[in-house]
C-alpha positions in Angstrom: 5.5 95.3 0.3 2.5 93.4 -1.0 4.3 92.1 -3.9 7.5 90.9 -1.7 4.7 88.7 0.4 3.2 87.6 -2.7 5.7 86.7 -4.6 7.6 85.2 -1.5 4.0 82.9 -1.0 4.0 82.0 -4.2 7.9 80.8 -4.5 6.6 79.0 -0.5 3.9 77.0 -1.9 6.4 76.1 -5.0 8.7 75.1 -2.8 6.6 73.1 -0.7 5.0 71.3 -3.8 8.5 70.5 -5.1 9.7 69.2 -2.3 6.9 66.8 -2.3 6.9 65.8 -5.4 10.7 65.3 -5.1 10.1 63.3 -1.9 7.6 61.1 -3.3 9.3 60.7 -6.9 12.2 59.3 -4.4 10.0 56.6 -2.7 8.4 55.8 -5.9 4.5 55.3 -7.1 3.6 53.3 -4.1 1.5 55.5 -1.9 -1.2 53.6 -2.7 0.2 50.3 -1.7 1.5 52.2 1.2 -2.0 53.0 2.6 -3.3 49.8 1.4 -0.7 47.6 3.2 0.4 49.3 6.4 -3.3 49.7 7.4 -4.0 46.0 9.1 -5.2 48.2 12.0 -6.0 51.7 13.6 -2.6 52.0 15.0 -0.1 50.8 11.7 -2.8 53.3 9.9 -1.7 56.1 12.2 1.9 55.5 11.4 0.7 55.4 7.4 -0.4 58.2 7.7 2.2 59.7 9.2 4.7 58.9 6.6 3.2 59.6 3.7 1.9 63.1 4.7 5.5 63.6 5.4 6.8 62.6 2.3 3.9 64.5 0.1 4.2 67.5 2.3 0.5 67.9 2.4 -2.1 66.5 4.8 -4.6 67.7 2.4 -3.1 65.2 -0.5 -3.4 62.8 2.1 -6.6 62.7 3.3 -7.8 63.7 -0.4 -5.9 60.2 -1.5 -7.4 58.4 1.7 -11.0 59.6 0.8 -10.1 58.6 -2.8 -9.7 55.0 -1.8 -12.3 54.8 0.6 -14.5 55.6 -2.2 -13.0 52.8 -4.6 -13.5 50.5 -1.3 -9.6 49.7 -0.9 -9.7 51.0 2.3 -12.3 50.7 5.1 -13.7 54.0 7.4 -12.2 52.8 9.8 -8.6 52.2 8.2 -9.6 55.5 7.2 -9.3 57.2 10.4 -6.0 55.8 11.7 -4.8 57.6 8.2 -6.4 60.5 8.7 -5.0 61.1 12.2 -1.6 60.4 11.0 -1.5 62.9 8.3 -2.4 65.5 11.4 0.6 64.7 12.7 2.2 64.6 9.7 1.2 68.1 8.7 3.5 69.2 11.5 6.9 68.2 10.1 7.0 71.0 7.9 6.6 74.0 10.7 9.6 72.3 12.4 11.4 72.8 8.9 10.9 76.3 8.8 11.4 76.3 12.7 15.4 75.7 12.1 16.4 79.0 11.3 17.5 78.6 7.6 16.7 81.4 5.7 20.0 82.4 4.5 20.7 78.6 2.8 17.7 79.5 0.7 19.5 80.8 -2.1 22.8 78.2 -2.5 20.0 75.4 -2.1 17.7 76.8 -5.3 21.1 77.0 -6.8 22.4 73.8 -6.3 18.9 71.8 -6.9 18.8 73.6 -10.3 22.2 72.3 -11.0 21.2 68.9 -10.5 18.0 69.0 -12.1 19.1 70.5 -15.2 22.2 68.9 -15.7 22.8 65.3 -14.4 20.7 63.3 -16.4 20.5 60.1 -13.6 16.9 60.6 -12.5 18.0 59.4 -9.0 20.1 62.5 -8.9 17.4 64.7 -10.6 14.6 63.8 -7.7 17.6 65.2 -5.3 17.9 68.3 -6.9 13.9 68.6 -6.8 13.9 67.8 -3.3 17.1 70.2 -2.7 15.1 73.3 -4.8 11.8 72.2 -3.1 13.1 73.1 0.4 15.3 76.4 -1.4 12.1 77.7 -2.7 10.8 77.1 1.0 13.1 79.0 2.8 13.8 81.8 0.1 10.0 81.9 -0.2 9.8 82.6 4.3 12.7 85.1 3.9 10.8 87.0 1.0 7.3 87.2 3.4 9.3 88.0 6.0 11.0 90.9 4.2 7.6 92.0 3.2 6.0 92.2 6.4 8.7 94.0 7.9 6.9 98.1 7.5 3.9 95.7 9.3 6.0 96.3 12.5 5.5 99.9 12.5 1.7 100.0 11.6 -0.9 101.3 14.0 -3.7 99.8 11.9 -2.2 96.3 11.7 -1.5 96.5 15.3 -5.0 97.0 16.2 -6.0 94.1 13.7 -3.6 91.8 15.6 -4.5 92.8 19.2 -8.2 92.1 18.2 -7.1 88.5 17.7 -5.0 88.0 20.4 -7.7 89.3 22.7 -10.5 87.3 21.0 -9.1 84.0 20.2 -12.4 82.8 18.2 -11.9 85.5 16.0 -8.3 84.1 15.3 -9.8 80.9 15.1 -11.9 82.2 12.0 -9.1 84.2 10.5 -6.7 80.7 10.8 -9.7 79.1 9.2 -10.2 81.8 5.9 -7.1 81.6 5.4 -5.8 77.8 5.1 -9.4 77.6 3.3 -8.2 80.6 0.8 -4.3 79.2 0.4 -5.4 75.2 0.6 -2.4 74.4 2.3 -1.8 74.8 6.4 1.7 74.7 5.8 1.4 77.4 3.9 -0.7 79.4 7.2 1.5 78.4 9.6 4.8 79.7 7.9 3.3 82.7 7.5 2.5 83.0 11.5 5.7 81.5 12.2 7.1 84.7 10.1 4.4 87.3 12.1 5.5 85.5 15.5 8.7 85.8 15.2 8.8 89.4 13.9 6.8 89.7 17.2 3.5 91.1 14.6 1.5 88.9 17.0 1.3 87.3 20.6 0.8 83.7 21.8 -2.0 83.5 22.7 -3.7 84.8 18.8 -0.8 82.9 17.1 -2.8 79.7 19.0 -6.2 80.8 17.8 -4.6 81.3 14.8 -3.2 77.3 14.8 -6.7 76.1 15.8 -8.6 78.1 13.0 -5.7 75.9 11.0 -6.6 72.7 11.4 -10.4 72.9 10.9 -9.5 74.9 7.6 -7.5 72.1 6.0 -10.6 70.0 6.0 -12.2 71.9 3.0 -10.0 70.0 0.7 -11.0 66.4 2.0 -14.3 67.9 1.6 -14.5 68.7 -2.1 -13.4 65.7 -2.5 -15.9 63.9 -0.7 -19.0 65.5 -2.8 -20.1 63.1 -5.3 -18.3 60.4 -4.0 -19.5 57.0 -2.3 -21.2 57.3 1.4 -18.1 56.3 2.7 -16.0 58.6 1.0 -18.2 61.3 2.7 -18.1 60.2 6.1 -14.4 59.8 5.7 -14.5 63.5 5.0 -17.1 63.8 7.6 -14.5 62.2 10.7 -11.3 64.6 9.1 -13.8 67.6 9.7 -15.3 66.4 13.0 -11.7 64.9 14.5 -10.3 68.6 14.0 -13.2 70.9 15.2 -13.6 68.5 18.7 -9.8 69.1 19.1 -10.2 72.7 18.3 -12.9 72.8 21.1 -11.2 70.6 24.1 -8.5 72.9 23.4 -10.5 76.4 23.8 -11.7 75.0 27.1 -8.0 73.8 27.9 -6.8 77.2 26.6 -4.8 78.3 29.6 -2.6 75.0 30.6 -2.4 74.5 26.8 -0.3 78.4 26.8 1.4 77.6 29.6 3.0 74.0 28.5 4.3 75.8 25.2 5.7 78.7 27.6 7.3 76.0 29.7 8.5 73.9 26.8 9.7 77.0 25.4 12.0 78.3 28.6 12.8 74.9 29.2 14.2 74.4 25.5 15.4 77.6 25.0 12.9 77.7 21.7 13.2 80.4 19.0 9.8 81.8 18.3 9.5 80.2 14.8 10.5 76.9 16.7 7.9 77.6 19.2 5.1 78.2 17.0 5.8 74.4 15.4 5.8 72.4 18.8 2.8 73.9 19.8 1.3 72.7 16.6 3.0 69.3 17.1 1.8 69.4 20.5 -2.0 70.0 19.5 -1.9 67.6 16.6 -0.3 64.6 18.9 -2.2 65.3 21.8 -5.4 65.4 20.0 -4.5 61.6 18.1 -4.2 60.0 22.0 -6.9 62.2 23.3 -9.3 60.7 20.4 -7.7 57.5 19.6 -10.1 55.5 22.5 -13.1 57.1 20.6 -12.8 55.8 17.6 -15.2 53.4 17.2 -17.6 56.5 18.8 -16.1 58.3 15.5 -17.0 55.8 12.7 -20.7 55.2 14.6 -21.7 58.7 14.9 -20.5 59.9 11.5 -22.1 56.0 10.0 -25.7 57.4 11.7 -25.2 61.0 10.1 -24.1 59.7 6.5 -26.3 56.9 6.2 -26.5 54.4 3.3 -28.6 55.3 0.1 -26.6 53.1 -2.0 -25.6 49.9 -3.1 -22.1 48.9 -2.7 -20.3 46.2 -3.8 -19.4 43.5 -1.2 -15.4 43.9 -2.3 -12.6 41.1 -1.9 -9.0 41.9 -1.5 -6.5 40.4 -3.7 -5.4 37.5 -2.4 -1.7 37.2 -4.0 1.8 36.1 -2.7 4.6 37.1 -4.6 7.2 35.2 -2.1 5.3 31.4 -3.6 6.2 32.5 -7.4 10.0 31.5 -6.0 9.3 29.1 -4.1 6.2 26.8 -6.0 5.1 28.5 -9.3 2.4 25.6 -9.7 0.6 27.5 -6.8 1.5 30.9 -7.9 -0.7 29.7 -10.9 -3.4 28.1 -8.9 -3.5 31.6 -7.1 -3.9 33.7 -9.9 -6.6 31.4 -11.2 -8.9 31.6 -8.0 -8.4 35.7 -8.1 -9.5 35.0 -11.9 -12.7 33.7 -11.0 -13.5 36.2 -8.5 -12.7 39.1 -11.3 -15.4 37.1 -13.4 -17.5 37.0 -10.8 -17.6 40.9 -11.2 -17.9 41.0 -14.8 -21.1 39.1 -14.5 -22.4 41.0 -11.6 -21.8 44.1 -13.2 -23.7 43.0 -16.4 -26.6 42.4 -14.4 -26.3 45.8 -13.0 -26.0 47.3 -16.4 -29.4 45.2 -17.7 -31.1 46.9 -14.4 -30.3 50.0 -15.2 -31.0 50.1 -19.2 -34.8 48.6 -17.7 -35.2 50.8 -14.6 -32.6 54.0 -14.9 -32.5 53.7 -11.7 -28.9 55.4 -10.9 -28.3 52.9 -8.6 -27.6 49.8 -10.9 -25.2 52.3 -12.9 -23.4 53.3 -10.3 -23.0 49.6 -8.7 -21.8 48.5 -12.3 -19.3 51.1 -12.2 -18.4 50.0 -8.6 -17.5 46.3 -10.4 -16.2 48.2 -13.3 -13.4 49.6 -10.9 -13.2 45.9 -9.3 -12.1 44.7 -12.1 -9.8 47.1 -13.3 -8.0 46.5 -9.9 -8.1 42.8 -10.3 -6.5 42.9 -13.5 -3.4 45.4 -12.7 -2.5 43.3 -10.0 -3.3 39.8 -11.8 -0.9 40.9 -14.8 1.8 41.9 -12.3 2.1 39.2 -11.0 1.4 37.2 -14.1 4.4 39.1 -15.7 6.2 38.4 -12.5 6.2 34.5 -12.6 6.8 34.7 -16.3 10.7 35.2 -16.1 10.6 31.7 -14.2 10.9 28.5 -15.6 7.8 26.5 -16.3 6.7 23.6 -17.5 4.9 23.2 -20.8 1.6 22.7 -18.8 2.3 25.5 -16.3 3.4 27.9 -19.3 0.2 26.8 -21.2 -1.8 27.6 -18.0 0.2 31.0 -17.6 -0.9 32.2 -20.9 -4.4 31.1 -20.6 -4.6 33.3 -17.3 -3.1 36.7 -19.4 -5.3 36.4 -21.8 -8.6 36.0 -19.9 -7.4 38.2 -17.8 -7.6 41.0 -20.6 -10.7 39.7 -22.0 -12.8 40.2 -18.5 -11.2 43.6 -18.2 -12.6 44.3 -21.5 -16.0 42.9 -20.6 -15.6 45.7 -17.6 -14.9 48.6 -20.7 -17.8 47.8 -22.9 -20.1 47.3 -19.8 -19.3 50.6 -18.6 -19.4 51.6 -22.3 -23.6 50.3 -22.6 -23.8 52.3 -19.3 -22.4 55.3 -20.7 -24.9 55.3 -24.0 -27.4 54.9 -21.5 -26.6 58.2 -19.9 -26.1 59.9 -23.3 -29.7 59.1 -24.1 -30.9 60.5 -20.4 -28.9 63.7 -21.4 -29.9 64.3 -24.8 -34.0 63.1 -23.9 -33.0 60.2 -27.0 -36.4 57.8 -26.5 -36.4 54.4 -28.6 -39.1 53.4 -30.0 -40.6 50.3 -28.0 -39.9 47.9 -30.4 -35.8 48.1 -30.1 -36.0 49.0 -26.6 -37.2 45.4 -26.8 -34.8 43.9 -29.4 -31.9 45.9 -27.3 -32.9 43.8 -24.0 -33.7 40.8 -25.5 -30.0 40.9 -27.0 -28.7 42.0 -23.6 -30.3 38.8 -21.7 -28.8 36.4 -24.4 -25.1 38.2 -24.1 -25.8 38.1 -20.1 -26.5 34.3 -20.4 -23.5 33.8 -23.1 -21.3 35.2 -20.2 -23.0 33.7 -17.4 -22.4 30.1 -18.9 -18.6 30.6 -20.0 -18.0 31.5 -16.7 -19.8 28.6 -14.7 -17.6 26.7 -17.2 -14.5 28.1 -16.6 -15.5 27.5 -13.0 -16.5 23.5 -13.1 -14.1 23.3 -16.5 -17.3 22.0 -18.0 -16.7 21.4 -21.7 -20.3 20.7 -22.9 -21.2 24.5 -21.5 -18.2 25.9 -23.1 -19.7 24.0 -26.5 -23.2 26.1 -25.4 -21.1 29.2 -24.9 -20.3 29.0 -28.8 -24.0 27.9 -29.8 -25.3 31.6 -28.3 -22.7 33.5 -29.5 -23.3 32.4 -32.8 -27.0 33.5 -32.1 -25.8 36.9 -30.7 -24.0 37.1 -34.2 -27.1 36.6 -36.3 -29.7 39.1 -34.1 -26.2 42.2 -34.2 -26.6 41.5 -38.1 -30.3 41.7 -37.9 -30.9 44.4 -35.9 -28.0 46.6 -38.6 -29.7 45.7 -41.4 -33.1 46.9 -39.8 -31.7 50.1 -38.1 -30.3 50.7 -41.9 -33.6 50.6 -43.0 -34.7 53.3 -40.6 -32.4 55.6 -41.6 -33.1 55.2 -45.1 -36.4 56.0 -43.9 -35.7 58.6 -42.2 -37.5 56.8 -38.9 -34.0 57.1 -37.3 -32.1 60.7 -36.1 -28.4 60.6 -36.1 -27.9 60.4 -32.4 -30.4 57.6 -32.3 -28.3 55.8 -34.9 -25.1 56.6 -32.8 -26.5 55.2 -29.8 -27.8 52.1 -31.9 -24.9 51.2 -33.7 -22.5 51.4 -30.3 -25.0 49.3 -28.0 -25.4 46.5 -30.5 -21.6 46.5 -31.5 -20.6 46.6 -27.4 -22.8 43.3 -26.6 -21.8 41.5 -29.8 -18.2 41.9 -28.1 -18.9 41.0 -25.4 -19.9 37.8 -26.9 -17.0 37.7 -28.2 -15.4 37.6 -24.9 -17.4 35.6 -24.1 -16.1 33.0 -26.4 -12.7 33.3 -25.8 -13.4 32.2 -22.5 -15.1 29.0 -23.4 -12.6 28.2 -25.8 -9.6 28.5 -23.2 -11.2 26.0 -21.6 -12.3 24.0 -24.6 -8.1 23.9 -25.1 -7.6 23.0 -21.8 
């Protein structure tokens, strides 16, 4: 018996995994842009969420994803919520799944998904068949449990287990709870008390507390992901948490009407008990989004006071770029990607800063603000070279095509200013770690080469900014300087070493900090030579 329901769990959570991996091959990569884009306000968030929980088949992966770009400040808290509350809703789809009674196509679907996975090479056909064995595994999975739990029907000790929870409904509550907690996955809980319900293992009013303990359990995953993240990665955890657990409660007090609109909707709609068990789930998760929505603002306050800021965060722009004018005007498609250019500058000389202020203070802070423009900048450039790559398959002129490679290539040589800048921070760490202490003499000769290669870059920029030729000229002056102090500082660390004055860690962390500013120099250059060429 316990291997039936194991096994018939395990092939569940398969199937449920597969089917949204299948769903969301189908769509494409472009959750991401999904969130980001259908988020201009509380309620289009709702419907984000919505959609996308459906087609990943996990409100979990949702809100996990939604913390995720909270934390790299693509989305705001309160874009955030609208998300979250969609992927409640969301979460439901699959109960009404399994509510269609479905168990005997279980088989034929496995088999037919396996035919087109393994052989019919067209990958539009092979996400079918993934999506086809997804919901097999699914139903196969139910009919497995369900076989499994069927001696449960006759057990005197399991009975008295179950009339314990449908007498006490918080103790259902915490068993719903342990359980989505334990399995990570609520679809997962509520199939199996779909099964128990409708094998009549337990009675309405547990399968409810059962539902409740549900919903606050699947906040342990946005949770995990939350620690170590940015404050409002946390308090986007914080509101998934709180917006379940105040459901959870208006419910308990609203315990009775609750039971007896499901009874209604049941006699009224002639429900099967699997069927039942998914609208009252709908039912809670809806009603609790228009019950809230009003509160929002409440939300975002009260978990902005609990959380509150420790850090430094980095005042993020969103990129601002049309695809519709490449078309249409490409000399503006080029004057856009040129201001975004600037702004992804901008970062990398921000982010230096940061990085000097943490080598002199170690103050985690600065590092962790540098990596915040690190990650700025990365974005910047996937979505500059897009659309780069984009307007390069239109005809240009020999200006505009001049101008078009100009913007790829600085593009790529900010982004690398990013790498070796989170590179420097990196060594920096390494010598916290290891308790490395330079001697004050290079900690010197380090920052004194650090403030050169920060002015270096700070100049090529303010003349790609103003086009200013006589600072691109500078720009070449202290990178030549730059050049001569990396080649000093070598040829003094080498006579360390062969003086034993140096350890090999220290030489590790020597050689790499000194090699990661001279390219950035380097960088540096290339910038004040594009517009030297200009």
């Amino acid at each position: 018996m316990l291997f039936q329901f194991l096994g018939g769990l395990g092939l569940f959570l398969f199937g449920i995994k597969y089917l949204g991996e299948g769903l969301q091959n189908s769509a494409g990569d472009r959750l991401r842009n999904i969130l980001d884009s259908l988020t201009t306000n509380t309620f289009t968030g709702i419907l984000a969420g919505l959609f996308v929980t459906m087609l990943i088949q996990s409100s979990s992966a949702t809100t996990v994803l939604t913390v995720g770009l909270v934390n790299a400040r693509m989305l705001t808290l309160r874009q955030a919520v609208g998300i979250i509350m969609g992927a409640n809703i969301g979460t439901t789809f699959t109960a009404f799944i399994i509510g269609f009674d479905a168990a005997g196509f279980g088989l034929p679907l496995l088999a037919v998904g396996a035919f087109f996975v393994f052989f019919i090479r067209n990958y539009k056909y092979v996400f079918i068949g993934r999506i086809l064995f997804g919901l097999g595994g699914l139903f196969f999975g139910l009919q497995l449990m369900g076989a499994g739990m069927e001696p449960l029907q006759t057990s005197l000790n399991f009975k008295n287990i179950t009339d314990h929870l449908n007498d006490h409904p918080f103790l259902g509550i915490a068993a719903g709870m342990i359980a989505t907690m334990v399995l990570q996955s609520s679809s997962a809980t509520v199939g199996i008390l779909q099964q128990m319900f409708s094998m009549d293992l337990i009675h309405l009013s547990g399968a409810l507390a059962v539902l409740f303990g549900d919903n606050i359990g699947t906040t342990i995953t946005a949770v995990i992901a939350a620690i170590g993240a940015s404050q409002n990665a946390k308090r986007a955890a914080l509101v998934h948490v709180l917006f379940n657990v105040i459901g959870t409660v208006i419910f308990v007090i609203f315990f009775i009407p609750y039971k007896s609109i499901i009874e209604w909707l049941t006699g009224f709609m002639n429900l099967k008990p699997a069927m039942e068990i998914a609208f009252a789930h709908g039912f809670f998760n809806v009603a609790n989004v228009i019950i809230l929505f009003p509160f929002i603002s409440f939300l975002v306050y009260g978990v902005t006071r609990l959380i509150r800021d420790d850090e430094w965060t980095v005042d993020t722009q969103t990129v601002k770029l049309d695809e519709k004018v490449i078309n249409s005007s490409p000399e503006f498609a080029l004057h856009q990607a040129r201001q975004e250019l600037l702004k992804m500058a901008a970062y990398s000389r921000e982010g230096l800063n940061q990085a000097l202020l943490f080598f002199q203070t170690r103050k985690n802070r600065y590092a962790d603000t540098a990596m915040q423009y690190e990650e700025e900048i990365n974005r910047f450039d996937r979505q500059l070279t897009k659309f780069l790559v984009k307007l390069s398959i239109h005809s240009l002129s020999k200006n505009e095509s001049t101008e078009h490679t100009m913007l790829l290539n600085l593009c790529k040589d900010i982004e690398r200013v990013g790498d070796h800048m989170k590179n420097m921070i990196d060594l920096v760490c390494f010598m916290a770690r290891n308790n490395i202490k330079l001697s004050e003499v290079t900690s010197r000769d380090f920052e004194n080469m650090m403030i050169l290669t920060q002015s270096c870059l700070e100049k090529a920029i303010m003349a790609l900014e103003t086009n200013n030729k006589s600072m691109a000229e500078e720009v070449l002056s202290i990178e030549d300087d730059i050049d001569e102090m990396e080649k000093t500082l070598r040829k003094k660390h080498i006579q360390d070493i062969n003086n034993n004055l140096s350890s090999g860690q220290e030489s590790v962390v020597y050689v790499d900090f000194i090699s990661n500013l001279e390219r950035i120099g380097d960088h540096s250059v290339n910038i004040a030579e594009a517009v030297l060429e200009r």
